[in-house]
N, CA, C and O atoms as a printed pandas DataFrame, in Angstrom:
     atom_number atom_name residue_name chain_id  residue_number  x_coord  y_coord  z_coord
0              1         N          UNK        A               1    3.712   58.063    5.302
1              2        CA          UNK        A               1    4.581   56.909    5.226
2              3         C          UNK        A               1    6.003   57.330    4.876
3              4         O          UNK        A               1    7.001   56.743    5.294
4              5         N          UNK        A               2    6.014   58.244    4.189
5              6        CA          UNK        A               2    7.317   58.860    3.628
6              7         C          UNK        A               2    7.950   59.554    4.977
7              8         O          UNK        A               2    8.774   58.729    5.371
8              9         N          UNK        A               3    7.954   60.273    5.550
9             10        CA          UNK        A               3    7.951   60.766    7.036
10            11         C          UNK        A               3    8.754   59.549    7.850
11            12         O          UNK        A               3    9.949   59.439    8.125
12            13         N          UNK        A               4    7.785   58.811    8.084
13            14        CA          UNK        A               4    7.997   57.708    8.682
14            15         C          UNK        A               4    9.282   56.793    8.520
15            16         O          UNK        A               4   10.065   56.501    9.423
16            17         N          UNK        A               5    9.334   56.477    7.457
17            18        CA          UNK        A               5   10.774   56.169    6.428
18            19         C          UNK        A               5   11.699   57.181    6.551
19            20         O          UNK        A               5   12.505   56.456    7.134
20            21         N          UNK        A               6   12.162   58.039    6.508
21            22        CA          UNK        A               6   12.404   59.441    6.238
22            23         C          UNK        A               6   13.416   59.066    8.006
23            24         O          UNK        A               6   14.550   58.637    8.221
24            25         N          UNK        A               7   12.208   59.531    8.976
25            26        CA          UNK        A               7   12.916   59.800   10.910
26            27         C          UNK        A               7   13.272   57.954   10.983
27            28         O          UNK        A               7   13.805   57.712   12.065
28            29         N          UNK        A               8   13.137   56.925   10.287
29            30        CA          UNK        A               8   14.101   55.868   10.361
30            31         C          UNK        A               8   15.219   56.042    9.708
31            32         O          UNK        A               8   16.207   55.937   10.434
32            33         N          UNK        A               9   15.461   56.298    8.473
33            34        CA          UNK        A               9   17.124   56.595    7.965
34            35         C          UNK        A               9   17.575   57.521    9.084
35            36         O          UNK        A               9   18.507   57.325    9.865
36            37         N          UNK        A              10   16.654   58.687    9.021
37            38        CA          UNK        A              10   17.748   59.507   10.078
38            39         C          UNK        A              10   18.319   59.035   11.051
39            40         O          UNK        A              10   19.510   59.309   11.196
40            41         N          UNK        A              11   17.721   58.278   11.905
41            42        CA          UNK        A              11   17.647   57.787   12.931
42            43         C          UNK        A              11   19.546   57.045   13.368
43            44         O          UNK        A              11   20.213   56.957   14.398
44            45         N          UNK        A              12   19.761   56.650   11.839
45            46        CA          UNK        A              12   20.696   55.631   11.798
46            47         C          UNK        A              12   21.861   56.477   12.256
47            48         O          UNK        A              12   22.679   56.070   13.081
48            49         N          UNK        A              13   21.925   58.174   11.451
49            50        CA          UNK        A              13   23.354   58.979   11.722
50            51         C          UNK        A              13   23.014   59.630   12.765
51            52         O          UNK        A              13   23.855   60.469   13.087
52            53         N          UNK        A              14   22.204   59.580   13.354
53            54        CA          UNK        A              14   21.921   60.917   14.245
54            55         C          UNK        A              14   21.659   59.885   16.207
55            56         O          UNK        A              14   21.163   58.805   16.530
56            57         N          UNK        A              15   22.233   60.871   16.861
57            58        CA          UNK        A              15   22.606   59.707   18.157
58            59         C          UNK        A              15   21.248   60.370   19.131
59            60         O          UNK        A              15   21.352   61.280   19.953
60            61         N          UNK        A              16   19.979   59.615   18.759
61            62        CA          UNK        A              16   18.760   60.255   19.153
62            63         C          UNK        A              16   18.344   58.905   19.983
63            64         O          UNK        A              16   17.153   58.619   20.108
64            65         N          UNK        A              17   19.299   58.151   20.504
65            66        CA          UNK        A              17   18.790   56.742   21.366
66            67         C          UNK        A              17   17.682   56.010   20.950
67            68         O          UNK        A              17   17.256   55.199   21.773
68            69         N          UNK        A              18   16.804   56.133   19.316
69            70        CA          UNK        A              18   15.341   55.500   19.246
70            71         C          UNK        A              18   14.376   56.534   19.539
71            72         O          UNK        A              18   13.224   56.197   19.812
72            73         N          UNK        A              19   14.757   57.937   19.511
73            74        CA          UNK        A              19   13.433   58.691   19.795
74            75         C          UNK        A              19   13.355   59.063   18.535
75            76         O          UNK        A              19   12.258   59.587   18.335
76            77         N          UNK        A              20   14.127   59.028   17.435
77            78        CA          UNK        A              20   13.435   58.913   15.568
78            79         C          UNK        A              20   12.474   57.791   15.309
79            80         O          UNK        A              20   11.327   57.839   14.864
80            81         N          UNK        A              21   13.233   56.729   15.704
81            82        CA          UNK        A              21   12.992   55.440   15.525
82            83         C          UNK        A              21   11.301   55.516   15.959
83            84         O          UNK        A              21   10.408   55.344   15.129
84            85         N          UNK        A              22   11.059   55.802   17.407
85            86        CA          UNK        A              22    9.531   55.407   17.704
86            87         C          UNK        A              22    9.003   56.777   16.797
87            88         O          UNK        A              22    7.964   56.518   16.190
88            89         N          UNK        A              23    9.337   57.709   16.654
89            90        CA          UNK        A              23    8.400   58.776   15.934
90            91         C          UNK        A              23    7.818   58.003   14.304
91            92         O          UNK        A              23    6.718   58.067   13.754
92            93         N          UNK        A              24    9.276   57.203   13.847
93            94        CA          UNK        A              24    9.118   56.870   12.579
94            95         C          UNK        A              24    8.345   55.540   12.230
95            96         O          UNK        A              24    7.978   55.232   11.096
96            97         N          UNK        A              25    8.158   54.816   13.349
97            98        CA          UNK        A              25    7.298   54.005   13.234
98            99         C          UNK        A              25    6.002   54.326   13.603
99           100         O          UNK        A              25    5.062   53.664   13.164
100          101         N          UNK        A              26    5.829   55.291   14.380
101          102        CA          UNK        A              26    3.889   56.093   14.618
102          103         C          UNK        A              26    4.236   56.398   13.284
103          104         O          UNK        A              26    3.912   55.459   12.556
104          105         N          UNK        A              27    4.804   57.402   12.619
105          106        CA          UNK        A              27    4.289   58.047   11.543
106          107         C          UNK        A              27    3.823   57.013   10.573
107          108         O          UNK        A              27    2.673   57.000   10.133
108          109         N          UNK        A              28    4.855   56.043   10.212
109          110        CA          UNK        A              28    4.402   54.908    9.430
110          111         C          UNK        A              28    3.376   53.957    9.566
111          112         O          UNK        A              28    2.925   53.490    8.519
112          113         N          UNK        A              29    2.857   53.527   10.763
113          114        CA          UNK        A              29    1.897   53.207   11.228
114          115         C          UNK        A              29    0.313   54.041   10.789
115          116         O          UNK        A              29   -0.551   53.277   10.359
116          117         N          UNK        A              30   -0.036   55.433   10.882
117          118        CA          UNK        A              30   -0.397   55.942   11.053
118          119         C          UNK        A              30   -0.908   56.402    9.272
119          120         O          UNK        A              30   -2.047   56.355    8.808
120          121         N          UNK        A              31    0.441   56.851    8.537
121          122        CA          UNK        A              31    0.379   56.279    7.076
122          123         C          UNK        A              31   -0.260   55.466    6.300
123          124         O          UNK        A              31   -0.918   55.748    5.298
124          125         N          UNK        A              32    0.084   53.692    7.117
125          126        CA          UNK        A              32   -0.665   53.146    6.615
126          127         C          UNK        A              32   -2.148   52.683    6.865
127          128         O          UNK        A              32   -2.896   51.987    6.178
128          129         N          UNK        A              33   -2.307   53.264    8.002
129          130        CA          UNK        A              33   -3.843   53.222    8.245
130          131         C          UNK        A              33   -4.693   53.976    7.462
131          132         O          UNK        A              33   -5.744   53.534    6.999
132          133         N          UNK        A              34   -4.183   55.359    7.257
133          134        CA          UNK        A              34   -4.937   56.379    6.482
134          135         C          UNK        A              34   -4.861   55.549    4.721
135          136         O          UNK        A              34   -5.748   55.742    3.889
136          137         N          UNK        A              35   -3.957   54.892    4.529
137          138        CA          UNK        A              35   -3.898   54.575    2.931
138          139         C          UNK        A              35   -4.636   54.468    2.210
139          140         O          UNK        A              35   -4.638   55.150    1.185
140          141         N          UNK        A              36   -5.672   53.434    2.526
141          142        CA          UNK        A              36   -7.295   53.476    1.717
142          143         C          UNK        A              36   -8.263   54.098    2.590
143          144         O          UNK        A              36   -9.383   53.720    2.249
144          145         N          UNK        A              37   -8.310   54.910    3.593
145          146        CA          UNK        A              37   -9.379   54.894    4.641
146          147         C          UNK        A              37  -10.758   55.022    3.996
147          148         O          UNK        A              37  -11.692   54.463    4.572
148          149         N          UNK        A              38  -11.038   55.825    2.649
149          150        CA          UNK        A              38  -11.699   56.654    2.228
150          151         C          UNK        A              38  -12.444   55.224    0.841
151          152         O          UNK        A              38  -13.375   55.400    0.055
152          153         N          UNK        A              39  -11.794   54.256    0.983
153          154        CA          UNK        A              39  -12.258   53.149   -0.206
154          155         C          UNK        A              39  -13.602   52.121    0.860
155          156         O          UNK        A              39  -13.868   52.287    2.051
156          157         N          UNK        A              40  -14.080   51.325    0.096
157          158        CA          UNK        A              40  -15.256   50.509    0.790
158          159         C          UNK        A              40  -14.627   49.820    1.399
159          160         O          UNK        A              40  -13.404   49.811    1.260
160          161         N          UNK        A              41  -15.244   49.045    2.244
161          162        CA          UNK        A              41  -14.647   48.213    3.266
162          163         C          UNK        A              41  -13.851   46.957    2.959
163          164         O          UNK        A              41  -13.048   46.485    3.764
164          165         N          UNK        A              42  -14.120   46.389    1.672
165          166        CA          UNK        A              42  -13.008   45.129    1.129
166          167         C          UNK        A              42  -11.917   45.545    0.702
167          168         O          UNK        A              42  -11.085   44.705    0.360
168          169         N          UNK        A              43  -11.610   46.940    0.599
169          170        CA          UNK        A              43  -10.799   47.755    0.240
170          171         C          UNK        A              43   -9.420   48.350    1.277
171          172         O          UNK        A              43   -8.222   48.468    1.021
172          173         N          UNK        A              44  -10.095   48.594    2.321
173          174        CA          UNK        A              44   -9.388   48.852    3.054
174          175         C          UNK        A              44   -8.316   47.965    3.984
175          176         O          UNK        A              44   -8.548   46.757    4.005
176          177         N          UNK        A              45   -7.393   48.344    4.604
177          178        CA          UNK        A              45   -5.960   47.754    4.818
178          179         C          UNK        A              45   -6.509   47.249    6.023
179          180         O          UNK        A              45   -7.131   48.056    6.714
180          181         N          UNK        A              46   -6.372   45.666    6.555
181          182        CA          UNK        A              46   -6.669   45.354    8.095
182          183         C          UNK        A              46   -5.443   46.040    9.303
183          184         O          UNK        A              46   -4.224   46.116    9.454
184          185         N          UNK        A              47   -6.565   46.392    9.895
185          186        CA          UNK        A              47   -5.865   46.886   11.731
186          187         C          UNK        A              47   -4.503   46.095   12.005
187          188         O          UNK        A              47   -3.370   46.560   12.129
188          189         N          UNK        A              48   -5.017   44.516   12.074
189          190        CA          UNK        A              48   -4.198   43.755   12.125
190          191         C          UNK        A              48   -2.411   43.108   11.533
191          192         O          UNK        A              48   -1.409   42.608   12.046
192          193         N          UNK        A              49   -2.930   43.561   10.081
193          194        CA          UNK        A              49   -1.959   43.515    9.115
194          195         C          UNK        A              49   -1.050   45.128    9.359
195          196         O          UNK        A              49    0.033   44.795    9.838
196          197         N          UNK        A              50   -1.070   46.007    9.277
197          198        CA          UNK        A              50   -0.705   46.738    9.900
198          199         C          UNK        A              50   -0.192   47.333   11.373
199          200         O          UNK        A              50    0.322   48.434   11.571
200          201         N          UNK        A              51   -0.442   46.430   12.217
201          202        CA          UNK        A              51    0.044   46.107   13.060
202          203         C          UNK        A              51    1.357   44.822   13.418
203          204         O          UNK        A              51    2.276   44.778   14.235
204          205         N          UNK        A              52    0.884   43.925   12.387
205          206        CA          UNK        A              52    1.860   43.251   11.911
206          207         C          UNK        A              52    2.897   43.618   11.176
207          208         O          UNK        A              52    3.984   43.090   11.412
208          209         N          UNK        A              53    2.801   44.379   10.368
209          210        CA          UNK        A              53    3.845   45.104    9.695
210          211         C          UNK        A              53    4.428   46.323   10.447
211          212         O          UNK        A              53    5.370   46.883    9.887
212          213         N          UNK        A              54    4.054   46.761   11.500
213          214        CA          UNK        A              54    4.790   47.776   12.075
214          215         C          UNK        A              54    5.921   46.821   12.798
215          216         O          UNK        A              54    7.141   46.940   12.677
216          217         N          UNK        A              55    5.113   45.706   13.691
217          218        CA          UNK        A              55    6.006   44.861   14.922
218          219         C          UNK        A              55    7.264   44.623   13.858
219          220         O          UNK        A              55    8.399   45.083   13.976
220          221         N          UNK        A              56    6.915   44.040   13.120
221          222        CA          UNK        A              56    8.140   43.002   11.910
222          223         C          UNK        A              56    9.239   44.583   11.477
223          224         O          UNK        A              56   10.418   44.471   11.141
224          225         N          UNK        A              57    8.752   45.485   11.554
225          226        CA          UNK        A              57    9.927   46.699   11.205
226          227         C          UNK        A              57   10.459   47.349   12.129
227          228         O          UNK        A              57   11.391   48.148   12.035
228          229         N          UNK        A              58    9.769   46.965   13.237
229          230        CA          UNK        A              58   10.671   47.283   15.119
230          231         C          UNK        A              58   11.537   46.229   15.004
231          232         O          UNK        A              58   12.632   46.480   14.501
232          233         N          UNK        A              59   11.262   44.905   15.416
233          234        CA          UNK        A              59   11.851   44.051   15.711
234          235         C          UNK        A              59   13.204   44.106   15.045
235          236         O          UNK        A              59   14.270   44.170   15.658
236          237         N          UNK        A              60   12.988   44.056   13.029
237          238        CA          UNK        A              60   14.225   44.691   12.636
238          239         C          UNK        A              60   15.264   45.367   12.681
239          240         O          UNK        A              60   16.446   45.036   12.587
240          241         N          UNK        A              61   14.487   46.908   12.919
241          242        CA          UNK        A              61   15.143   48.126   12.904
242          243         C          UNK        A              61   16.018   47.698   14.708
243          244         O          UNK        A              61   17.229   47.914   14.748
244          245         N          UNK        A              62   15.483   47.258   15.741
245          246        CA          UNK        A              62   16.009   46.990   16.778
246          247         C          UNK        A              62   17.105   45.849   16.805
247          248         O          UNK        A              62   18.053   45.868   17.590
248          249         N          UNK        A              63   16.905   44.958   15.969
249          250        CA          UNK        A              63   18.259   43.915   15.763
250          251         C          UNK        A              63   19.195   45.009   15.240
251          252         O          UNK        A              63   19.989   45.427   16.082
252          253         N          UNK        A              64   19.290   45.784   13.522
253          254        CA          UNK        A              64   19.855   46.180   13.137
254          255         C          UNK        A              64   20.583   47.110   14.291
255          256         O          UNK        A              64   21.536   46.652   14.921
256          257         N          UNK        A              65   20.307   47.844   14.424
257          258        CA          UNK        A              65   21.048   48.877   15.181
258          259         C          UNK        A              65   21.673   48.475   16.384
259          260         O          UNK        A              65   22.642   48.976   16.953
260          261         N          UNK        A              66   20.759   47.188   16.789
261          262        CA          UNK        A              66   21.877   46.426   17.983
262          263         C          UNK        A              66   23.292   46.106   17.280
263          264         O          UNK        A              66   24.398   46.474   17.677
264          265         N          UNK        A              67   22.955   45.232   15.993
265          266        CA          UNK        A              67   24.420   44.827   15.513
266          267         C          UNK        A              67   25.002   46.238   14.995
267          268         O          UNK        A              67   26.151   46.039   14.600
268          269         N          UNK        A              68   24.709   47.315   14.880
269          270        CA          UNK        A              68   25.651   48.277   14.086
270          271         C          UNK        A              68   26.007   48.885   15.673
271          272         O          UNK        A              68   27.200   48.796   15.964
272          273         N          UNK        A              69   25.278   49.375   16.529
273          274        CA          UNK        A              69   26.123   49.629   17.459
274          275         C          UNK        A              69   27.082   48.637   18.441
275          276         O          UNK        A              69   27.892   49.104   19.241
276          277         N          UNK        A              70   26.859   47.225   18.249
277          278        CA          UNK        A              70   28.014   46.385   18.903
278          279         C          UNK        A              70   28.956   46.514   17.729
279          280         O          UNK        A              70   30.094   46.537   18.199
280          281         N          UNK        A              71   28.989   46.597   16.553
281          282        CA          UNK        A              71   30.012   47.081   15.781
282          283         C          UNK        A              71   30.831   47.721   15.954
283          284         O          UNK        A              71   31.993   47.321   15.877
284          285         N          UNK        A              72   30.418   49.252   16.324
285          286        CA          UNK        A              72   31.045   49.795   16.456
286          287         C          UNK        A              72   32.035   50.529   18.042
287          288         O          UNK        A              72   32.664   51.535   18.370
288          289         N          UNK        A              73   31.468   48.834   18.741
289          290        CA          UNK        A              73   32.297   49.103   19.974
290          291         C          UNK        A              73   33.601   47.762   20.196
291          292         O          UNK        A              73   34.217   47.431   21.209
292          293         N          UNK        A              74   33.656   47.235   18.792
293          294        CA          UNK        A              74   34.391   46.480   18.159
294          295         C          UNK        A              74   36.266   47.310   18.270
295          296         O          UNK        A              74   36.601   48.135   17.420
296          297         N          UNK        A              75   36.998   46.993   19.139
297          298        CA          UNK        A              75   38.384   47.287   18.846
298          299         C          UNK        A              75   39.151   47.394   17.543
299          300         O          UNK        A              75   39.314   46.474   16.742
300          301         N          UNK        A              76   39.630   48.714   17.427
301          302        CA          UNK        A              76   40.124   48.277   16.014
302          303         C          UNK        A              76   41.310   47.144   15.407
303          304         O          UNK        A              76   42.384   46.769   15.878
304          305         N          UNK        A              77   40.593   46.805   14.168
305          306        CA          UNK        A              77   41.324   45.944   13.692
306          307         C          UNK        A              77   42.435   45.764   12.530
307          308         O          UNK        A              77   42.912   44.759   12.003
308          309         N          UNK        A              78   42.662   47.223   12.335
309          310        CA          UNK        A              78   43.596   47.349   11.145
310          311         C          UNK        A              78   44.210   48.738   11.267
311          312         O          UNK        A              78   43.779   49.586   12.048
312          313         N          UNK        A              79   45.469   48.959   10.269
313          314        CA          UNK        A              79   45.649   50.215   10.636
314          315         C          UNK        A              79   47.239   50.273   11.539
315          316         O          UNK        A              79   47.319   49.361   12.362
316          317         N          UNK        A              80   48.270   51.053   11.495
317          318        CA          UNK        A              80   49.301   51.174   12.135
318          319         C          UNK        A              80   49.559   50.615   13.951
319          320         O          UNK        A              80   50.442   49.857   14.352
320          321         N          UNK        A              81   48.385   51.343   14.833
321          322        CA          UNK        A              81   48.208   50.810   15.801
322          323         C          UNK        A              81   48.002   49.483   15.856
323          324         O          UNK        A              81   47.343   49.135   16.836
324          325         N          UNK        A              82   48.448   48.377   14.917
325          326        CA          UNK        A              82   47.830   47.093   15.371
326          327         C          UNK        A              82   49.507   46.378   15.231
327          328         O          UNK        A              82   49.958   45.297   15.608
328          329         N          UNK        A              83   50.149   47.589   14.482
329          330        CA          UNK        A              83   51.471   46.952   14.833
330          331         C          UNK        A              83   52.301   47.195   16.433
331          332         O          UNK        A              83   53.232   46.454   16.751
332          333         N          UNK        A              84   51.982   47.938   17.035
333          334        CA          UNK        A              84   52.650   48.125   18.202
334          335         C          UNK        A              84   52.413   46.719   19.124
335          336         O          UNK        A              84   51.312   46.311   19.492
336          337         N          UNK        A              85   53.762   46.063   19.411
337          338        CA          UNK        A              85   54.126   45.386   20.391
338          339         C          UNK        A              85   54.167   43.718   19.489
339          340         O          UNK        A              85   54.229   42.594   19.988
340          341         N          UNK        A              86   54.102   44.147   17.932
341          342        CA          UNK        A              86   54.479   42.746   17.218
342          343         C          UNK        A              86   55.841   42.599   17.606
343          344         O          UNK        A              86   56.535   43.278   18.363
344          345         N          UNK        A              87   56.236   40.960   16.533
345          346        CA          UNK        A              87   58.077   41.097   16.531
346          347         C          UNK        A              87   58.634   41.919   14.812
347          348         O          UNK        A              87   57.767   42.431   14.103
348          349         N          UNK        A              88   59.679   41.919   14.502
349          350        CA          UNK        A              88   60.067   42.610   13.647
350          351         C          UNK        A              88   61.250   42.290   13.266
351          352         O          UNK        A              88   62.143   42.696   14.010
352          353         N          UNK        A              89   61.615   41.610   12.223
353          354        CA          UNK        A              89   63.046   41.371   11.546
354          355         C          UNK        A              89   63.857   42.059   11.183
355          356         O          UNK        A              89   63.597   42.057    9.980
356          357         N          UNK        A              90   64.792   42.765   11.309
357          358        CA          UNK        A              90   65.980   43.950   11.055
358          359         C          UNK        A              90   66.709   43.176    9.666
359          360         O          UNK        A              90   67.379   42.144    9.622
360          361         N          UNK        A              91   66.271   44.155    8.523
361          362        CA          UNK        A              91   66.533   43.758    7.655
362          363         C          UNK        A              91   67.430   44.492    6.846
363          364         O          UNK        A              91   67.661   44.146    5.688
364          365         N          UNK        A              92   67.960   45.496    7.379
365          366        CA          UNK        A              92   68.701   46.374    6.937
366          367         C          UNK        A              92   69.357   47.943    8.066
367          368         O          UNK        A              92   69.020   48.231    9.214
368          369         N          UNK        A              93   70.200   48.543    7.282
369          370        CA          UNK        A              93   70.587   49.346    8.684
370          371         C          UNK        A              93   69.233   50.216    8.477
371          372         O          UNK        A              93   68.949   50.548    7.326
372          373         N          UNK        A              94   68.419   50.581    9.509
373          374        CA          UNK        A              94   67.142   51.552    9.922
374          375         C          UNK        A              94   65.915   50.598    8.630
375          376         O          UNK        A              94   65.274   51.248    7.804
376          377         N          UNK        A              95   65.858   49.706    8.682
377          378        CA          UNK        A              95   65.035   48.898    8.118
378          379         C          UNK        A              95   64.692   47.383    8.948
379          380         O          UNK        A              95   65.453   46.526    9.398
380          381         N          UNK        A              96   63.208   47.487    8.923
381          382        CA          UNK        A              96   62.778   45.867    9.337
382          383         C          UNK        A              96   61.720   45.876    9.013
383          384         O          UNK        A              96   60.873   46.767    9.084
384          385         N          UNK        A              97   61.647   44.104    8.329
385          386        CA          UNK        A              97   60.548   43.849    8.183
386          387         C          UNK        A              97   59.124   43.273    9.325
387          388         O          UNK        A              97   59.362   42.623   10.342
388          389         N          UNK        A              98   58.021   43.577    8.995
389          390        CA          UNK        A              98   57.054   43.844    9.763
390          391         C          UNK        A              98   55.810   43.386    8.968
391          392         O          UNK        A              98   55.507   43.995    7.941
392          393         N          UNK        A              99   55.066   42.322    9.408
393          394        CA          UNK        A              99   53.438   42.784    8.901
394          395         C          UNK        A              99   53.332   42.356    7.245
395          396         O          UNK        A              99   52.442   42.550    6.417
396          397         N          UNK        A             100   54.547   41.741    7.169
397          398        CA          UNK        A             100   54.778   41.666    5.398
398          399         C          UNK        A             100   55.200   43.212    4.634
399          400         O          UNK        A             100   54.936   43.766    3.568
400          401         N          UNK        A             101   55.648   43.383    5.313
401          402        CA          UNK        A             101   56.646   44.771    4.661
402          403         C          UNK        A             101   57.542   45.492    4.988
403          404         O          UNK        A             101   57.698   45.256    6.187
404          405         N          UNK        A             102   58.297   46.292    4.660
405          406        CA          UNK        A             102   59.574   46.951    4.464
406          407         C          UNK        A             102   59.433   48.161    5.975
407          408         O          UNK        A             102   58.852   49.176    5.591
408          409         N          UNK        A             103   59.601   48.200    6.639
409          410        CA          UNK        A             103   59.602   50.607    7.386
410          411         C          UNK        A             103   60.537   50.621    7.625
411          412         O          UNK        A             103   61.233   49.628    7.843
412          413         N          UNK        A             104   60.999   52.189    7.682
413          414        CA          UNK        A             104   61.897   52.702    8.016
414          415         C          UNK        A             104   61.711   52.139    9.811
415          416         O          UNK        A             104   60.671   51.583   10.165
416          417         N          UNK        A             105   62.875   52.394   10.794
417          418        CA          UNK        A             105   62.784   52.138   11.605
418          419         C          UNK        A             105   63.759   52.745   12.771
419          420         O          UNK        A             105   64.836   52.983   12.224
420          421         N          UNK        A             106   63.803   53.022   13.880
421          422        CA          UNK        A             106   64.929   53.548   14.550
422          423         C          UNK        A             106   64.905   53.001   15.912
423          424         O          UNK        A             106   63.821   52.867   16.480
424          425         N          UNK        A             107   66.367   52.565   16.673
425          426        CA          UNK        A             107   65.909   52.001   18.071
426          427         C          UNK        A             107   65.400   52.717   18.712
427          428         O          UNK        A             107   65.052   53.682   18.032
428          429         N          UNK        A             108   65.018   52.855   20.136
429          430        CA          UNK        A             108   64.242   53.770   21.272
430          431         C          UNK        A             108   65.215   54.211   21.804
431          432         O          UNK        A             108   65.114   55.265   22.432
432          433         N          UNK        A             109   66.468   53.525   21.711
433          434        CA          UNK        A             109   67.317   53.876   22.709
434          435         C          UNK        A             109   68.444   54.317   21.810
435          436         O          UNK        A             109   69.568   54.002   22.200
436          437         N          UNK        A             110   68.374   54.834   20.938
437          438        CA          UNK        A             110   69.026   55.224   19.397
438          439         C          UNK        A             110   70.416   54.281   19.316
439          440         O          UNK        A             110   71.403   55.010   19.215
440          441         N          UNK        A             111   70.762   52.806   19.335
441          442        CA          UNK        A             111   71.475   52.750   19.276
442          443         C          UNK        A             111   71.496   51.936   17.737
443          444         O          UNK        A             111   70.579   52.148   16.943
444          445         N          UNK        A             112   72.746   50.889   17.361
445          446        CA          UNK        A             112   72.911   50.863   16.126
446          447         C          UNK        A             112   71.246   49.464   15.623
447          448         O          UNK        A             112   70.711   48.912   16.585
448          449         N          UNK        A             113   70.887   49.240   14.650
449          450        CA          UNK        A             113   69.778   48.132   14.064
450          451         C          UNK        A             113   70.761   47.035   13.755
451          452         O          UNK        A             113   71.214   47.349   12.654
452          453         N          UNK        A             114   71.277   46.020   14.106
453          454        CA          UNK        A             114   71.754   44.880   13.783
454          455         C          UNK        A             114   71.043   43.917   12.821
455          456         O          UNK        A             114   70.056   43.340   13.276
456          457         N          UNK        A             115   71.441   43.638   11.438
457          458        CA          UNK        A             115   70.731   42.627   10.321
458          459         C          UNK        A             115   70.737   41.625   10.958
459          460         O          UNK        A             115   71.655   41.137   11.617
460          461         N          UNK        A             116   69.385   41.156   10.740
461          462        CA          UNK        A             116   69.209   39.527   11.548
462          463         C          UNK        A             116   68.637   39.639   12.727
463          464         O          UNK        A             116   67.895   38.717   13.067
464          465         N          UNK        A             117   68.833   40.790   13.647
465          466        CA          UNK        A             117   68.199   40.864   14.671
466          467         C          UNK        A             117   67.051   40.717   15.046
467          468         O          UNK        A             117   66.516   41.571   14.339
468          469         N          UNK        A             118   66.220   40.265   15.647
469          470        CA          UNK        A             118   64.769   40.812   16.191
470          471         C          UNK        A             118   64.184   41.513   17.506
471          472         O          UNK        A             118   64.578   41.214   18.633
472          473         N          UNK        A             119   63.334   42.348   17.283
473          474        CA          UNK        A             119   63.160   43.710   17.863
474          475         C          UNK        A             119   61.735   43.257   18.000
475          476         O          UNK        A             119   61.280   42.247   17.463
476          477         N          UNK        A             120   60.863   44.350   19.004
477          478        CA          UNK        A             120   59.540   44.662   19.250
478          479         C          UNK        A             120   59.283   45.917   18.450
479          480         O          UNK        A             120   60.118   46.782   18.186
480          481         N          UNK        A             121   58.117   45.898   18.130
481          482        CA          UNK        A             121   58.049   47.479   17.444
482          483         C          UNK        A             121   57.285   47.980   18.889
483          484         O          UNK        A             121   56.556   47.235   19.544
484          485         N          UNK        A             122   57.649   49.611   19.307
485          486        CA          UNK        A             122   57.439   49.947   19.974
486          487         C          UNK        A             122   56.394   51.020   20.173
487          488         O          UNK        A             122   55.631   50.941   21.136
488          489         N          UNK        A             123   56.301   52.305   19.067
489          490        CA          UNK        A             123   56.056   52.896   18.165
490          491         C          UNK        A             123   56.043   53.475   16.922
491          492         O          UNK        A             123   56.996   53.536   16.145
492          493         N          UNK        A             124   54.756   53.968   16.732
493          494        CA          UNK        A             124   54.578   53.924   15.195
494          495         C          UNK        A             124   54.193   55.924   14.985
495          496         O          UNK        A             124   53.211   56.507   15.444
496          497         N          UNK        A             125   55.143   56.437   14.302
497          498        CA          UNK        A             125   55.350   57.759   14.107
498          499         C          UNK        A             125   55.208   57.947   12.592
499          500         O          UNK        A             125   56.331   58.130   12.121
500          501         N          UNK        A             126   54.019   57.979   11.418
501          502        CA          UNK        A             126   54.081   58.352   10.318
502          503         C          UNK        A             126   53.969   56.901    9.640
503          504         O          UNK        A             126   53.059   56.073    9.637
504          505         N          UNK        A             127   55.707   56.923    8.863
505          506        CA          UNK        A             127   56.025   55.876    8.375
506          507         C          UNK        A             127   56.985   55.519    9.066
507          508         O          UNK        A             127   57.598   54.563    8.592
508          509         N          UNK        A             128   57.536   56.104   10.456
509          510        CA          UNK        A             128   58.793   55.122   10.655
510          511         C          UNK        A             128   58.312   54.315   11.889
511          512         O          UNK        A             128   57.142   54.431   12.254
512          513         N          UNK        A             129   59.083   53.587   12.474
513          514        CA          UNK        A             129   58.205   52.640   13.435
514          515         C          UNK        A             129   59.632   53.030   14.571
515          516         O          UNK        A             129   60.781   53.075   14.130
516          517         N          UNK        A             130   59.377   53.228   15.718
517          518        CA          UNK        A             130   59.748   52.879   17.185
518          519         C          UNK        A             130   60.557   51.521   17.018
519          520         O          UNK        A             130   60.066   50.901   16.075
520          521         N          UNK        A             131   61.617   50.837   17.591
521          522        CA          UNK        A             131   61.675   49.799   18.034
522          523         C          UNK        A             131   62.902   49.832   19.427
523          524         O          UNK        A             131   63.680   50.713   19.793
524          525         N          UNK        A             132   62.576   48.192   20.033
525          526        CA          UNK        A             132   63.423   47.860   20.786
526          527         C          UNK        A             132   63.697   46.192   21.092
527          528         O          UNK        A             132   62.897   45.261   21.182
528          529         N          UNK        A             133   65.065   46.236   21.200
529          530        CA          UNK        A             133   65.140   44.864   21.072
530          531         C          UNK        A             133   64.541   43.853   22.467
531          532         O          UNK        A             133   64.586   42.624   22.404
């Protein structure tokens, strides 16, 4: 059973398409059949119930990993790249505000930043940002 548990965690970091996944549910399966095999018969674990409990930890393990891999084909959502192609307030000479904050900034076409102006940010280099009006 430990096994079994064991090639499902792995399963999660390792890009094995579900061939952990079905190993780790035989093993677990297989686990829990052996659990009491050796006790009297009121004792022992039903076929059934164990079969039930394998389906109910596929079905799971197969939602889960559906939603973690549509996750992670999710566009990013934060992060410098999410400023390219906002607007941007020129708030100072080589300064505009952006995003709720202050960057350094320089035109594309190096010419002067006009206060008051508004610009596109164009690119994002470090901390300073690209722009153009």
């Amino acid at each position: 059973m430990v096994l079994g548990i064991a090639l499902l965690i792995v399963d999660l970091h390792a890009p094995t398409h579900g061939v952990l996944t079905i190993g780790g549910l035989i093993s677990l399966l297989f686990g829990l059949a052996l659990l009491f095999q050796n006790e009297p018969g009121v004792y022992r674990v039903n076929l059934w119930l164990i079969l039930g409990i394998g389906g109910a930890i596929a079905i799971f393990w197969a939602f889960a990993t559906g939603k973690a891999l549509a996750a992670r084909r999710l566009p990013v959502e934060t992060g410098p790249q999410m400023m390219i192609g906002q607007r941007a307030e020129v708030r100072g000479p080589g300064l505009v505000f952006v995003d709720g904050a202050l960057w350094q900034a320089h035109a594309a076409d190096d010419s002067e930043l006009v206060t008051g102006e508004e610009v596109e940010v164009e690119a994002v280099d470090g901390l300073q940002l690209t722009v153009r009006r």
